[in-house]
N, C-alpha and C positions, 0 to 999 in steps of 0.2 A: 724247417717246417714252413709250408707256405701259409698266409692268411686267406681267409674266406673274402674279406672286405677290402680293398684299397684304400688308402689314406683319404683319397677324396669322399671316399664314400661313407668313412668310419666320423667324418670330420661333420658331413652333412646328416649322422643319425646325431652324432651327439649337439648340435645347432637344436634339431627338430625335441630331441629330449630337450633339453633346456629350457626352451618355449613356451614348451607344452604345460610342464610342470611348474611355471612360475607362476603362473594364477592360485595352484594350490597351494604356495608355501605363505606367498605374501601375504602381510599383516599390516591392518591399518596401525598407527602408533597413534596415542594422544598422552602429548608431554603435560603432567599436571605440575605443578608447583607448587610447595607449601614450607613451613618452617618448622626444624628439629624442637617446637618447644609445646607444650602440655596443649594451650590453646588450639592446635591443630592435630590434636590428637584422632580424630576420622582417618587422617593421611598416614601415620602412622602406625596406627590397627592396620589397615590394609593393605600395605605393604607387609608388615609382620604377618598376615595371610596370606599374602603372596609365595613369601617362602616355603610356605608348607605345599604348595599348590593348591592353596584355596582362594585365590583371590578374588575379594569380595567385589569390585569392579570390573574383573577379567573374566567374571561367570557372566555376569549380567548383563554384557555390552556385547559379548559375543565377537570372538576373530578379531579382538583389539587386541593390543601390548601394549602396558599403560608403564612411561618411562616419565616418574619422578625425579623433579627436581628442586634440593635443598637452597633457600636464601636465609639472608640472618633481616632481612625488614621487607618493608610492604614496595616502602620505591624501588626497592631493585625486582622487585616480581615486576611491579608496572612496567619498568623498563623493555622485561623480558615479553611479556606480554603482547608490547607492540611492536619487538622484535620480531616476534613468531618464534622466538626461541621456548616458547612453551604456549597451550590452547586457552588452559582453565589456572586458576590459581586459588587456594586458602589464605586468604589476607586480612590483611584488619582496613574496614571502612575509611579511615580519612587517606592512605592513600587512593584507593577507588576512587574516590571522591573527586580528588585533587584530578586523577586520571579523567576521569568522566566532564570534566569541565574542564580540562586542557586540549582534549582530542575531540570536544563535540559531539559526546556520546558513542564514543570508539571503545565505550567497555561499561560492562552493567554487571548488576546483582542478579543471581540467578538463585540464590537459597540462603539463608542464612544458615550458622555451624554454632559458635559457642560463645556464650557471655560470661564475663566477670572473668578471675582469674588472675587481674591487675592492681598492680597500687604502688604505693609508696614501703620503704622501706627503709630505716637509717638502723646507723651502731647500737644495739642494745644500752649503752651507758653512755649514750652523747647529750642525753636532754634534751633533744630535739624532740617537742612534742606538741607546740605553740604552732602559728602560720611565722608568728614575727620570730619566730627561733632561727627560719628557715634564710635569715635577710644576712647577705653576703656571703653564701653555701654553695657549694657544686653538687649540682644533680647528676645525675649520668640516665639516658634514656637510648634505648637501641639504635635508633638511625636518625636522624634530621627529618621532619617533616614524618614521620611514621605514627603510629596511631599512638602508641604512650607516650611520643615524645611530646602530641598537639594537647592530650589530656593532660601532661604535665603541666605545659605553657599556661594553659586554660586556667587550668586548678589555682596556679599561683598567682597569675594576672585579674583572677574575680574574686581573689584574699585581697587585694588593694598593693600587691606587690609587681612593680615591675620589670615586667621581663621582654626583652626582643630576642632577635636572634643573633646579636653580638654581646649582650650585655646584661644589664639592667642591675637590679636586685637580687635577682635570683641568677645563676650562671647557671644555662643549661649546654651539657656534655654530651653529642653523642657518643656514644660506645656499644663496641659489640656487645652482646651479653656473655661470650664468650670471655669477655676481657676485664669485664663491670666488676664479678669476685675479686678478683686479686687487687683493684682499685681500691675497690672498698675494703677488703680487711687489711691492707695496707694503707688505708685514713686518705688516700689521693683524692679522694671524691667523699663529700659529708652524707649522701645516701643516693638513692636508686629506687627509679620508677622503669617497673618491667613487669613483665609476665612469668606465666609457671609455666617450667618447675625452677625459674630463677629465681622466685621471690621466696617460694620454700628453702631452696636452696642458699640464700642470704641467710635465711633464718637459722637453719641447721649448722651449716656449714660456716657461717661466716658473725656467728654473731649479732645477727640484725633482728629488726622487730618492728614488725608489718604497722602502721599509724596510720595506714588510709586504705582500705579499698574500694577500688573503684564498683559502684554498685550493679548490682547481677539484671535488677529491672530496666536500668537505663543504661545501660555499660555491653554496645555490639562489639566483642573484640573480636570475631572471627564471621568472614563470610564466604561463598563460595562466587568467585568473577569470574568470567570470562568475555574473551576481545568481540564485536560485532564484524567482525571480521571473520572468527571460525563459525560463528555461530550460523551465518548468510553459508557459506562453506558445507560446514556440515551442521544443522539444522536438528536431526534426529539424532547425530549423538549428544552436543550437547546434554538434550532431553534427557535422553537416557542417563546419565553420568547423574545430570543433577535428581531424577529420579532413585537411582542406584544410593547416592548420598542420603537421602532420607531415609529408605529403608537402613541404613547402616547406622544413623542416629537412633534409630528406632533399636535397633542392635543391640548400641552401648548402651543407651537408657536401662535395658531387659540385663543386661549381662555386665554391671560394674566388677564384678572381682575378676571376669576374663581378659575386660577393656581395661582395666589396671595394671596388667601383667605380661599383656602384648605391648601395652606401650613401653613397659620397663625392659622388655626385651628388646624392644625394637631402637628406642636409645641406646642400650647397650651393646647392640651391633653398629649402628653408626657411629660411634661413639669409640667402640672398640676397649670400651673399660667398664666394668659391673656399673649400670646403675641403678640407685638402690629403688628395691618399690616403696620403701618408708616414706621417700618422696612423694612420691605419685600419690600414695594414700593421704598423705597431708594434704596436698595441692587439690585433691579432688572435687571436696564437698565445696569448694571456691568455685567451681565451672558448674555452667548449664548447657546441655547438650541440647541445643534449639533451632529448630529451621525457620523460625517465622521471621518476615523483615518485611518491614516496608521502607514505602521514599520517606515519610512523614519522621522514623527514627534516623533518618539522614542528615535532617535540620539540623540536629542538635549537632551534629558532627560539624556540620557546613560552620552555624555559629560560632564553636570553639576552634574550627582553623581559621578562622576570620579574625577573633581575635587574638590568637597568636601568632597572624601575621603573615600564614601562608595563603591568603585569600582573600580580593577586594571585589568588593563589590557583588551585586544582587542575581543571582542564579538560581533559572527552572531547571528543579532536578527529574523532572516529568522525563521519566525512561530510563531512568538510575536502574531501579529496582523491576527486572521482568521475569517472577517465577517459573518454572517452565511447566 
């Protein structure tokens, strides 16, 4: 049978298809960033909508594909950040911070997300309940330089005990929080300063018993950054994303038994093991789901990694913080 088209000419329709139709498939991408733990629970609602095809970012922005990406602390988002390995990120203020006064205002606050949800936690039956209990102890805190690890530092160095970051009085430990359980009910480490649902999960699971948390009025543990970089870039999505964000706090506010059971879902599929929502429910009444932020609640961060050591000297945070 002979053909109607010769190769040359089947070769130049399918060229001109190709072409044609790539305007219509292509999809902007913005890679967000944020952490598998309670305190970034917005990121986690919304991808757990996503699966269903309802995504709560992916309605709103219109012809994006929003590709999530998991870190276990705040430095390694930064990292990623000025990488361009990701646009936006959920992170906790003292990395920002640190970032924001390293690169000269190459990364700002765009919204605040969630406070409190932090603290201390040791053995149920160690007796550690004093500050002076705590002298010659191992702490274990998520990453170096990350936001619980500066409020640990803080915490212990304005009790009159001292701590650097080789030493001191108090030995502070990074650890993943993935790794932090097993340290601790196997006594390697005398307690842990982290977030939920690890501190619930010390509790439950491990035996432990919460002796500090950090407070809900003065305690930013989650905000919303992204690089000055995409922003110059793309301008109007930012906006959008961090407007999208509000509405979505607005959300979980209206709708706690939904926001309680997408999260426990949505750990449960990363996770790839039931996790339980007993958790979540315990962990909950601990978190504020809040967008407000200013530079002014940045001090207090500035001052506590000043004096733990990751930060010398007098810094204008004027441009830290630029709502959209």
């Amino acid at each position: 049978m002979r053909t109607i088209f010769s190769r040359g000419a089947g070769a130049f329709l399918l060229h001109f298809f190709l072409v044609a139709t790539a305007g219509l498939t292509q999809e902007k991408v913005l890679s967000v960033g944020y952490f598998p733990n309670l305190t970034h629970a917005p990121a986690l609602i919304a991808q757990n909508m996503a699966i269903e095809g309802k995504g709560w970012f992916e309605q709103r922005l219109g012809g994006v594909q929003i590709k999530w990406q998991a870190f276990n602390a705040g430095p390694s988002a930064m990292e990623a950040l000025f990488a361009k390995a990701i646009d936006i990120t959920y992170v906790g203020p003292s990395p920002v911070l640190n970032a924001f006064i390293r690169s000269r205002g190459g990364v700002f606050v765009v919204s605040g997300a969630v406070r409190g949800g932090a603290g201390l936690v040791v053995p149920a039956g160690s007796g550690l309940t004093e500050l002076a209990d705590f002298r010659d102890k191992r702490i274990a805190t998520p990453q170096l330089g990350n936001t619980q690890d500066v409020a640990c530092r803080y915490w212990f160095s304005r009790a009159g005990l001292a701590v650097n970051l080789t030493g001191g009085d108090v030995t502070i430990i990074p650890t993943p929080n993935a790794t932090m359980q097993l340290l601790f009910t196997t006594g390697q480490i005398d307690a842990a300063w982290t977030v939920e649902p690890w501190v619930s999960r010390l509790e439950l699971e491990g035996g432990g018993k919460l002796v500090y948390a950090e407070p809900v009025d003065s305690s930013i543990t989650t905000v919303l950054a992204v690089s000055s970089a995409y922003v110059d870039a793309e301008p109007e999505m930012a906006q959008k994303f961090a407007a999208a964000h509000a509405e979505l706090t607005a959300w979980i506010r209206q709708n706690p038994d939904e926001a309680k059971k997408r999260v426990a879902d949505e750990l449960s599929r990363q996770t790839r093991r039931p996790f339980p929502l007993e958790l979540v429910e315990r962990a909950w009444p601990r978190l504020v789901f809040d967008n407000a932020i200013s530079e002014a609640e940045f001090e207090f961060s500035l001052n506590a990694a000043r004096e733990a050591g990751f930060i010398r000297g007098e810094f204008d945070l004027k441009g830290l913080v630029q709502k959209q």
